[in-house]
N, C-alpha and C positions, 0 to 999 in steps of 0.2 A: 504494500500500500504506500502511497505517498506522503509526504506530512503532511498536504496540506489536507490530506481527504481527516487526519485528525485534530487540525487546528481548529477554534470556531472560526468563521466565518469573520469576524470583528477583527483578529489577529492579523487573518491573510493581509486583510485591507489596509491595516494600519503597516505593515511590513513594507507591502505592497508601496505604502504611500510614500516610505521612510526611503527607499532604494530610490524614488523617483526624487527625493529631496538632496537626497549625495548627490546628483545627476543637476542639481540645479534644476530643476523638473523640466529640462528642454531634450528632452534625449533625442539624439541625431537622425534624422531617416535613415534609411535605407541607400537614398542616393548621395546622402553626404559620405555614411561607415564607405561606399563602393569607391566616392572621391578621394576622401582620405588613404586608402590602400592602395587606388592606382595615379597618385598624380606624383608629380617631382616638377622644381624647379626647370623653368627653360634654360637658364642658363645651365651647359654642364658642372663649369663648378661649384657655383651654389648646390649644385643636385646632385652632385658628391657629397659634399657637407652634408648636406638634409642626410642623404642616404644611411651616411656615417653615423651621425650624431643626432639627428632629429627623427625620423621615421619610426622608428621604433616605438618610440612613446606617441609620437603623435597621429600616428597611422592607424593605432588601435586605441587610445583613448585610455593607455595604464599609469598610475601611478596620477591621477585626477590630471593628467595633460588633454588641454582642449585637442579635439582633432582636426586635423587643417581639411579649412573649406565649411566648417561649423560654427557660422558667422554668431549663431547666439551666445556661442559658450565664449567666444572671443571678445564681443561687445563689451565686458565689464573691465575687461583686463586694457583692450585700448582704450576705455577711458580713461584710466589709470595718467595716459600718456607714451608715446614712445620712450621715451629718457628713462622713465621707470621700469618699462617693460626689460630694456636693456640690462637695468642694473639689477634688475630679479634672476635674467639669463647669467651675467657675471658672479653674481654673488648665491646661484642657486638657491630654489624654493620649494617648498612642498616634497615633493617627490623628485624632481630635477636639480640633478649636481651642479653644483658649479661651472660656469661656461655650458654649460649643456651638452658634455661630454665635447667640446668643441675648445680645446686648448690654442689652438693656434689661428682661431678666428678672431676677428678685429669688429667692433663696433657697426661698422656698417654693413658685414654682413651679419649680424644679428639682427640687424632693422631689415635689411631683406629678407631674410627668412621668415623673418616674424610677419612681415607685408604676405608674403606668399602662403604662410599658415592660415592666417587672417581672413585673407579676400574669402567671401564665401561660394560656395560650389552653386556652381549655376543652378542646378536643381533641385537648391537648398528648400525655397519656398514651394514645391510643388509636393 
């Protein structure tokens, strides 16, 4: 049997509602998880980087990294500002190490990577 076939019905819900609240309650469709897993950087080597040092988290959504092209989960973080955003990549947060496993990256490609994470996936809204 399942657990939930033995939980009441009041638990599932409120479980249910709590998993939707880690998630910031916007959980990604379908065509964003597909965008996030198949996009990279046009430039090749920003899309090296990404591949290296950013994909991994952000291509699956582990360790509460927004996933690129998941413009809602993004929205709060660029309010923050670029400047901050950077010094959160440099000085590591949450779940993201320092540099963002990107040692030998330079400020302004953390601004593009972050712009390219960011942009939302065309078929975000649909």
């Amino acid at each position: 049997m399942r657990l939930h076939q033995h939980l009441p019905r009041a638990i599932v819900a409120t479980i249910t509602i709590g998993l939707a609240a880690c998630n910031g309650g916007h959980s990604p469709s379908a065509a964003v998880q597909a965008h996030a897993a198949n996009s990279s950087p046009a430039s090749p080597e920003l899309a090296a980087v990404y591949q290296r040092s950013c994909q991994t988290c952000h291509a699956r959504g582990t360790s509460d990294a927004p996933l690129t092209g998941h413009g809602e989960a993004w929205q709060p973080r660029l309010a923050k500002g670029m400047n901050t955003l950077v010094d959160n990549v440099v000085s590591g947060m949450g779940g993201m190490p320092p540099y963002g496993l990107c040692m030998d990256c330079n400020a302004e490609q953390f601004r593009q990577l972050i712009r390219f994470m960011a942009t939302p996936a065309e078929a975000e809204g649909q």
